[in-house]
VOBA-927179 format. One record per residue: x, y, z of N, C-alpha, C, O, CB in turn. Coordinates in steps of 0.05 Angstrom, whole numbers, plus 5000, padded with zeros to 4 digits. Glycine has a CB too. Example, Ala and Ser with C-alpha at 12.3 -4.5 7.8 and 13.67 -1.06 7.14 Angstrom:
2
526448865156524649105156526449345156528549345169522649115181525749555142527349795143525850015157526850235161528249885114
This chain:
144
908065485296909465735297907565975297907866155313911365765273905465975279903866205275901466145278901165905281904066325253898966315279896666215291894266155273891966095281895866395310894966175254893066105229894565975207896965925208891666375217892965925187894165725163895365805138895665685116892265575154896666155152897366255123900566195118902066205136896666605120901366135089904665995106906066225100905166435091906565665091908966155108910966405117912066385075912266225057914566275153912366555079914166715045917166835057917467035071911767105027919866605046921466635046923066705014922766564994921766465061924666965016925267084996927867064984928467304983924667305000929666944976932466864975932566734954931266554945933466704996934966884943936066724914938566534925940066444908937566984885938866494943940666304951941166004961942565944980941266404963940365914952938465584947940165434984938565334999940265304899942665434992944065365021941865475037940365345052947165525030941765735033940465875056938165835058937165815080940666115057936765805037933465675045934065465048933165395070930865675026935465245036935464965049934664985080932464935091938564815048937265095090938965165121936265235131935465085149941765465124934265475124931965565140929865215135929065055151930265945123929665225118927364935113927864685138926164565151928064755075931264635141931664415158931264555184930064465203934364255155932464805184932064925222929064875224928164725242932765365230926865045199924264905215922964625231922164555253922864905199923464535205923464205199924064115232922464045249926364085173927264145233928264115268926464265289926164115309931564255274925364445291923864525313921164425308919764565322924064815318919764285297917464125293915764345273913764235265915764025325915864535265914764695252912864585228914264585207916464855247911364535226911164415194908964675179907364625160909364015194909264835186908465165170909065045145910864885140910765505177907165155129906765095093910165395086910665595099901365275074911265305065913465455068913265535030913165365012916365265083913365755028913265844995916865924996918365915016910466204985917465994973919666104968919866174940919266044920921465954977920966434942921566554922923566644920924566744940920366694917925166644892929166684890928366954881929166954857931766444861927267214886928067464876925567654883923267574878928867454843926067904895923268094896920067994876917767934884924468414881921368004844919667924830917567864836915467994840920167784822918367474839918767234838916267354863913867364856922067064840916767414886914867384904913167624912911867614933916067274926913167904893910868024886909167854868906767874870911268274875910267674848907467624834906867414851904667334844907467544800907467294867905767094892903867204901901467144899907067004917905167454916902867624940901167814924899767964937904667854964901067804898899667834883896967784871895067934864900667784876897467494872894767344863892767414883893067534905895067024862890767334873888467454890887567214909887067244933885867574869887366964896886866724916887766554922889366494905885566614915887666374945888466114947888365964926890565874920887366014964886165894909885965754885887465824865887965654849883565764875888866124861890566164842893666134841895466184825890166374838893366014870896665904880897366114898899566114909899465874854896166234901896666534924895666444956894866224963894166874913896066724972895966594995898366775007900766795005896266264993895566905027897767185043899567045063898666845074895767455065901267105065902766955091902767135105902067365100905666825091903866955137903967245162905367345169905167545184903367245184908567195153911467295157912667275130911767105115913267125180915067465121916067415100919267395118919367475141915367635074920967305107924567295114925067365092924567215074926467015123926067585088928567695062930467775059931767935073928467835047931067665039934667745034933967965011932168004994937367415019936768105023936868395007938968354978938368444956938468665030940268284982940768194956941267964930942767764926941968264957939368084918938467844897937468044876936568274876935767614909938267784849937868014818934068014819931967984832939667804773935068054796931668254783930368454813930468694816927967894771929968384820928768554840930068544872929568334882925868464841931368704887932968664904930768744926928568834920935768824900931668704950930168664978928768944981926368964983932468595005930369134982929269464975927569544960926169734967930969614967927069394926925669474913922969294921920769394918926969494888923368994931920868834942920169084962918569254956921668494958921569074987920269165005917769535001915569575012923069165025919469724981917669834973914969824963912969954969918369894964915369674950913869534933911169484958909269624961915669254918911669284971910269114993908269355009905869365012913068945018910569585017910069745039908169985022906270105032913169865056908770015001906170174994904170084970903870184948906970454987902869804983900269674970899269674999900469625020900569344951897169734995895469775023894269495031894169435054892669995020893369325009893169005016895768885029895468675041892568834988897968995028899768775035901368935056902568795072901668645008901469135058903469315072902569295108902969465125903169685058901169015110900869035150902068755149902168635170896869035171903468595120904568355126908268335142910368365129904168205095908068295164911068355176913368265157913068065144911468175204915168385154917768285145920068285153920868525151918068355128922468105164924368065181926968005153927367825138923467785205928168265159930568205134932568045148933468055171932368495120932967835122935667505138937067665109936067695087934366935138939667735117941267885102944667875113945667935134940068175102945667765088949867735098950968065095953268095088952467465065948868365101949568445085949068645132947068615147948268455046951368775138952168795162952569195153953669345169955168535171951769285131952369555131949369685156947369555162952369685090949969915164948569995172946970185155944670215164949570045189947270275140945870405121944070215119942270225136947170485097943970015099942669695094939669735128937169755130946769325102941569725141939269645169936969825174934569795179940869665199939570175167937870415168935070375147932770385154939870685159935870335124933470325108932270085108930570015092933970385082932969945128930469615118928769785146926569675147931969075126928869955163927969955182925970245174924070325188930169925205926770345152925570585140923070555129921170705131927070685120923670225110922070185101920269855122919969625114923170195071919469975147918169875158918369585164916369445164916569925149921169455172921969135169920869135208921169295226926669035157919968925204919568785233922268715251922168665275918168505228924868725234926468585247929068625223928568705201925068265255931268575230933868595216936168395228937668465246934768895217936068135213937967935219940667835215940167605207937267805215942467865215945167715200945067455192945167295210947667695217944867395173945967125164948467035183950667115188947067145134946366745192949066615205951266475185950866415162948066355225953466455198955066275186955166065186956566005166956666295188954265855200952865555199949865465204947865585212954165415217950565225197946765165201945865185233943565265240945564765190947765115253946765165277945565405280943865415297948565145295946065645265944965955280942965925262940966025271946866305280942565835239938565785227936965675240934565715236937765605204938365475263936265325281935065555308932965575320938165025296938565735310936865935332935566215329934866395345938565995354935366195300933866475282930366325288928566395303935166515233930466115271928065955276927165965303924866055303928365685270928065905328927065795356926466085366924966135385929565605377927966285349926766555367924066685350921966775357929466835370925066635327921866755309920366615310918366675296921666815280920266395323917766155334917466235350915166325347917865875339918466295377916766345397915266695395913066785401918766295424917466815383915667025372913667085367912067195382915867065360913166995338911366975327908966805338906666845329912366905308909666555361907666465369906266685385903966705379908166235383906866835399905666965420904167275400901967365406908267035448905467355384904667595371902467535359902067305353906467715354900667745352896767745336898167835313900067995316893468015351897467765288898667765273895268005253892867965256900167425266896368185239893268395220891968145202892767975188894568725189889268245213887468055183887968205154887668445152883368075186888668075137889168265114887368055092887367815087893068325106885768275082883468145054884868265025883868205004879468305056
């Protein structure tokens, strides 16, 4: 899917829906190292750590959902967009959440992309087949 060995950081407190993204990969041959984290938190203190050895490890894409407790998609994505280490890592909001406001600000705060949650596992397989080929062809920032 992507052109180096950093794996994708999927953000969802919703245990279906990452299943649903894990098997769509899985089905398109993907075998990308896959982190996941159930809440903003949860996956600032990932992108956090400073090394591979500390369980860290920049990825080159994140997928997030906007709503989830302790820290919701808005307060991650701030968060993300003004740390200068992390703020060239793309982020594509996968969100059941269809307000436009919601879109206006994931796009405010610099999202690569703004998705609907499908309603079955078939549309995770064709979220996957398009952000694969995507992402295959796009240069993704060196970030230290």
């Amino acid at each position: 899917m992507m052109r180096n060995g950093s794996p994708l950081l999927i953000v969802e407190d919703n245990e279906t829906d990452v299943q649903c993204l894990k098997e769509a990969f899985e089905k398109q041959g993907i075998t990308k190292s896959i982190v996941t984290a159930w809440n903003g938190e949860e996956a600032l203190t990932y992108l956090k750590r400073e090394s591979p050895e500390q369980g860290g490890g920049i990825p080159n894409l994140i997928l997030l959902d906007l709503n989830m407790p302790i820290m919701n998609g808005f307060e991650f994505l701030e968060a993300v967009k003004s740390d200068d280490r992390l703020k060239a890592i793309p982020v594509v909001v996968l969100t059941s959440s269809t307000s436009k406001i919601d879109m206006n600000d994931s796009y405010q705060n610099c999202v690569a992309g703004y998705i609907e949650k499908p309603l079955d596992p078939e549309g995770y397989l064709e979220i996957v087949r398009v952000l694969s080929q995507y992402w295959s062809l796009n240069y993704l920032p060196t970030i230290n």
